[in-house]
C-alpha positions in Angstrom: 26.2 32.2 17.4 30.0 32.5 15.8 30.9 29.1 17.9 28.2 27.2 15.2 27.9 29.5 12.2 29.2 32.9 10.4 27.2 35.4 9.5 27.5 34.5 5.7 26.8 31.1 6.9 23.1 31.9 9.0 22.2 34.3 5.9 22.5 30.9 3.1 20.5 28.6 5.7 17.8 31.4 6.0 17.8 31.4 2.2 17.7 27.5 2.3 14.6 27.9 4.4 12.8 30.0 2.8 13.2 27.5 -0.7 12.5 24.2 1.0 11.2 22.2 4.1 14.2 19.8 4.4 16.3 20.4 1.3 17.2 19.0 -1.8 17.6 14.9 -2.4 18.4 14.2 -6.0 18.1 18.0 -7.1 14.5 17.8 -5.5 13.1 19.3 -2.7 11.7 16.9 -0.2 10.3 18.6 3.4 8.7 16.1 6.3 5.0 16.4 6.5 3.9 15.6 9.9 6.9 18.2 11.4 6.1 20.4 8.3 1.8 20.0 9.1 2.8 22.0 12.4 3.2 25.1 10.9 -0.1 25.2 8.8 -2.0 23.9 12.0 -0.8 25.5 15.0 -0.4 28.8 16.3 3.6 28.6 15.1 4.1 31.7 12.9 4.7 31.0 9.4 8.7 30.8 8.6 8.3 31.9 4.8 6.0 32.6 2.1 5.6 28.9 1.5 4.2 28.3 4.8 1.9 31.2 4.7 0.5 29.8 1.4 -0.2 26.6 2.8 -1.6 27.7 6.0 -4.0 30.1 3.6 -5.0 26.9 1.8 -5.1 24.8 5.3 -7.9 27.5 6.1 -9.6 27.6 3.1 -10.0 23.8 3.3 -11.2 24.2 6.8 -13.4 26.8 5.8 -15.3 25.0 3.3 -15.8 21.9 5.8 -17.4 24.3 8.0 -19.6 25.3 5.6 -20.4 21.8 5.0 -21.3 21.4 8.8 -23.9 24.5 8.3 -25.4 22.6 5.4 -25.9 19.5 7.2 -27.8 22.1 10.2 -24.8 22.3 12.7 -25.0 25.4 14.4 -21.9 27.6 15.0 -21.0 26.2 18.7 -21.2 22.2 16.6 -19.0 23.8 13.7 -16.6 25.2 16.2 -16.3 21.9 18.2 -15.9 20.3 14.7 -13.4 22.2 13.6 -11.4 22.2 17.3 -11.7 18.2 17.6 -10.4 17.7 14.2 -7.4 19.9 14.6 -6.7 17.7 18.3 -6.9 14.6 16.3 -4.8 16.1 13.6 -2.1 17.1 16.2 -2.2 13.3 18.4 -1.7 11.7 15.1 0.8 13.7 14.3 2.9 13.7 17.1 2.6 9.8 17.2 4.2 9.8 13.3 7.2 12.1 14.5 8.2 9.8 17.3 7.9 6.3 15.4 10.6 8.1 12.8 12.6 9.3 16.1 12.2 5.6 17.4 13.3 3.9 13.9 16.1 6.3 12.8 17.2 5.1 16.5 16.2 1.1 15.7 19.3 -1.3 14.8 16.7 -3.6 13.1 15.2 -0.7 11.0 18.8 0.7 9.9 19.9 -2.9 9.2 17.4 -3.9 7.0 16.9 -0.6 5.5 20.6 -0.4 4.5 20.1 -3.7 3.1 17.4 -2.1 0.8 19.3 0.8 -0.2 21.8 -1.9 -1.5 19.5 -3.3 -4.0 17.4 0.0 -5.0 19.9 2.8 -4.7 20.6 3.0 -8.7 16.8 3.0 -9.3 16.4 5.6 -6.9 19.6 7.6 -8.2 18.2 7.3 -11.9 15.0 8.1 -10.9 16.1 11.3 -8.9 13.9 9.8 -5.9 11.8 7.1 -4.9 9.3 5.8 -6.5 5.6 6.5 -5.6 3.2 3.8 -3.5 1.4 2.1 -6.3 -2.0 3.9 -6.4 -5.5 2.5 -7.2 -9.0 3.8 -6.8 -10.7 0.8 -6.9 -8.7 -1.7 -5.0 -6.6 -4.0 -7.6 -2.9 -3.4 -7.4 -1.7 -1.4 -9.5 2.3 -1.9 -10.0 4.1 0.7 -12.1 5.8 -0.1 -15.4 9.5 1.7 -14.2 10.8 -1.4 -12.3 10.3 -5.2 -12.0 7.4 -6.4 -10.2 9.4 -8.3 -8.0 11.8 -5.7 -7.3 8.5 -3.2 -6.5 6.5 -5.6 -4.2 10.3 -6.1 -2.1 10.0 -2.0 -1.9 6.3 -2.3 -0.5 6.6 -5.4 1.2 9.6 -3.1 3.3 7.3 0.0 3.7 4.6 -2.1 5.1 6.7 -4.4 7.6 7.5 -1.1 9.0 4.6 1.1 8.8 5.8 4.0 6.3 4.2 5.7 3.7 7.4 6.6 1.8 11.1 7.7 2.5 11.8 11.4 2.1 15.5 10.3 1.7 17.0 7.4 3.3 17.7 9.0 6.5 13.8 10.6 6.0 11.4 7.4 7.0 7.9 8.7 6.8 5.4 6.6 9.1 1.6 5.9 7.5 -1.5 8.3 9.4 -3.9 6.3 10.5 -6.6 6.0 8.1 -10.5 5.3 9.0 -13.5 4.1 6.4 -10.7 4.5 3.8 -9.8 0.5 4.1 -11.5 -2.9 2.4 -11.6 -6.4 3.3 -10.2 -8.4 0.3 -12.8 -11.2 -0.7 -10.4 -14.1 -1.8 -7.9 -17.1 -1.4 -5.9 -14.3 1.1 -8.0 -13.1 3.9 -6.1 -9.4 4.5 -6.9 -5.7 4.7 -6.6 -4.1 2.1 -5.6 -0.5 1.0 -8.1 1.1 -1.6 -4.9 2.9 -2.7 -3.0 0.0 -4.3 -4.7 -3.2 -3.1 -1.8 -4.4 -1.0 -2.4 -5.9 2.1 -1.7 -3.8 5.6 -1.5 -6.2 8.0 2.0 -6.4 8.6 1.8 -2.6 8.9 -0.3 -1.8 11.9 -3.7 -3.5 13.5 -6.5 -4.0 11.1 -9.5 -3.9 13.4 -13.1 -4.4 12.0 -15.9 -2.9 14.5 -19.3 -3.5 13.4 -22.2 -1.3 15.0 -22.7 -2.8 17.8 -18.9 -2.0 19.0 -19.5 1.2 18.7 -23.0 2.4 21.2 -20.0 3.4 24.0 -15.6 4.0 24.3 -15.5 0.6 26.6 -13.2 -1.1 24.4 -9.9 0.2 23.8 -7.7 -0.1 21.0 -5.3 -0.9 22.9 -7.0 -3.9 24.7 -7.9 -5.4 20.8 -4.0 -5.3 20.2 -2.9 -6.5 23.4 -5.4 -9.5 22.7 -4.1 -9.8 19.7 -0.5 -10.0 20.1 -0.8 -12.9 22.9 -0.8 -15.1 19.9 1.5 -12.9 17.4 3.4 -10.0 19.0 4.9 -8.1 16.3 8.8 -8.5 17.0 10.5 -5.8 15.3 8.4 -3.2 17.1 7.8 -4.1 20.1 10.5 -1.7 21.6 8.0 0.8 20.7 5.3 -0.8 21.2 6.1 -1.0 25.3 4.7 -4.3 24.7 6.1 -6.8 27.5 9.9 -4.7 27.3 11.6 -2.7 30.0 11.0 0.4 28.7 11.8 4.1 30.1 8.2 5.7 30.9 9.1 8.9 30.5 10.3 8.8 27.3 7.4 10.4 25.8 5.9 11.3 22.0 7.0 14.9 23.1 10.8 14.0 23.9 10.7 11.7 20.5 9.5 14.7 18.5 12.1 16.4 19.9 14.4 13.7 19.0 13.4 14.2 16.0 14.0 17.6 14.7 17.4 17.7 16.8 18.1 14.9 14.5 16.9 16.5 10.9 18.7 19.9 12.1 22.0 18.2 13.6 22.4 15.2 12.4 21.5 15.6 9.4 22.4 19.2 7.9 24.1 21.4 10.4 26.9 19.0 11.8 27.4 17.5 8.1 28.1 21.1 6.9 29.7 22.9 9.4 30.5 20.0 12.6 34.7 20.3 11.2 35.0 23.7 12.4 37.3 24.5 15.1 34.6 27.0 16.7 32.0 23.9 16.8 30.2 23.3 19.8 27.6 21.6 20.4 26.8 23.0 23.6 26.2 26.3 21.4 23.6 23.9 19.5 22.0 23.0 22.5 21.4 26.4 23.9 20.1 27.3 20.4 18.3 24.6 19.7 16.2 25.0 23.3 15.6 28.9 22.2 14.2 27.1 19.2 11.6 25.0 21.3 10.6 28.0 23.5 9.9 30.2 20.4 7.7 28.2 18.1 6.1 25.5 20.7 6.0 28.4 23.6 8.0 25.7 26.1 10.0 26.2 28.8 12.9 24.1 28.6 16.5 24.1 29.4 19.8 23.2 27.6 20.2 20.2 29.8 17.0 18.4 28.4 18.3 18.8 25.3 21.5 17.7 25.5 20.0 14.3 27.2 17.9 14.0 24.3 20.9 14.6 21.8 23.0 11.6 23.6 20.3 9.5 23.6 19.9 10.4 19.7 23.5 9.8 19.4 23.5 6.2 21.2 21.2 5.0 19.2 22.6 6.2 15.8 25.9 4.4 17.1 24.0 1.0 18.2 24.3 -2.4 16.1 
């Protein structure tokens, strides 16, 4: 489209492409996993040769857990049901990561406090070329690194964890935690918390910590939802409660779908194109929104129209504006 981009122009962001996910923060490549997951998972076709070694090694994984399944005596039709129900569960908890970054790029609260920790961290992170990894431990004590302060690490974690994230891409990249089963421990001691096996820090403050002994389990009569509803009564979590739905007015239809879409509108636009080429005289963004909904129809097979988009987009924009 010569109303967004030149020929010379589409030719570098193909070659862009085909080198990283996202692009480059502090001479590093960073990409977005759970957008970046779809194209290993799905039926999307590959976009370069990165993708299609990933998606080999995506089926090589998934072949050796079939094989597992065969050991254990599952016959083909169990194997296939395996392998279907984990890519579904893959996909909901994906989609569910990609609209709690569309909701917090959007939050006031989030960007507030987040450009508050920028303030304090943003000549670590410039001399470290990036951020610094969530403290790691196999056993369950924490295990804080050597580069920074203590104190200056836990205000880092103790951030991440208040808002659910696993790490920041970049600052405009939040990356929201998966949800993690028999991979959590309950910390025996003078602080009654769950605890990550990772790093020994405590995830309450980032999510529900639910224990469910055996006898929860016989049938699907209690929801998750119900044990968080019960358990906000006595201490609804404030800052997300927006996207929560939790006891707010709050637009029904705005769905994962429309968030994920929210999403890569704002990594494409917001982010790159409109940065690099939004001065032009020949910029439109109705030539975005038409190309952007081609886009949507090509790798999720969807039949949508420029309209949609462009509601998203000002939606995208309100928030990004809001105080």
């Amino acid at each position: 489209m010569p109303d967004l981009m030149t020929e010379e122009e589409e030719a570098f962001e193909y070659e862009l492409a085909e080198v990283t996910e996202g692009g480059f923060f502090h001479q590093r490549r960073f990409g977005f996993p759970p957008l970046s997951q779809r194209f290993y998972t799905d039926t999307v076709p590959p976009r370069s040769e990165g993708h299609k070694r990933v998606r080999e090694a995506a089926e090589s994984i998934r072949g050796m857990l079939a094989e597992e399944q065969r050991a254990y005596g599952a016959n083909e039709l169990e194997v296939e049901k395996f392998q279907n129900d984990r890519m579904e569960y893959d996909k909901k908890v994906r989609h569910r990561q990609v609209a709690y970054a569309a909701w917090l790029v959007t939050d006031p609260l989030f960007r507030r406090e987040r450009d508050i920790l920028k303030k304090g961290w943003a000549a670590t992170v410039n001399e470290r070329h990036g951020f610094p990894d969530y403290p790691r431990s196999m056993v369950g004590e924490s295990a804080f690194g050597s580069d920074e302060s203590r104190e200056q690490l836990e205000e880092y974690i103790r951030f991440l964890q208040r808002w659910g994230l696993d790490k920041f891409e970049t600052w405009d990249l939040p990356v929201p935690m998966g949800m993690k089963v028999d991979h959590i421990l309950y910390k025996i001691g003078s602080e009654n918390t769950i605890t990550d096996v990772r790093n020994g820090v405590g995830l309450n403050e980032a999510g529900l910590g639910v224990f469910l002994p055996w006898s929860m389990l016989r049938d699907d009569g209690i929801s998750v939802r119900q044990l968080a509803e019960h358990s906000w009564r006595v201490d609804p979590p404030e800052h997300v409660r927006s996207w929560l739905r939790y006891r707010v007015n709050q637009d029904s239809n705005w769905n994962y779908g429309r968030y994920e879409k929210m999403m890569q509108i704002y990594r494409y636009l917001v982010l790159a194109l409109q940065p690099r080429y939004g001065k032009k005289k020949t910029w439109r963004l109705t030539s975005f929104d038409r190309a952007i909904t081609a886009f949507f129809q090509n790798t999720a097979g969807e039949v949508g129209d420029d309209e949609n988009v462009r509601r998203i987009r000002q939606r995208l924009f309100k928030g990004l504006e809001s105080d």
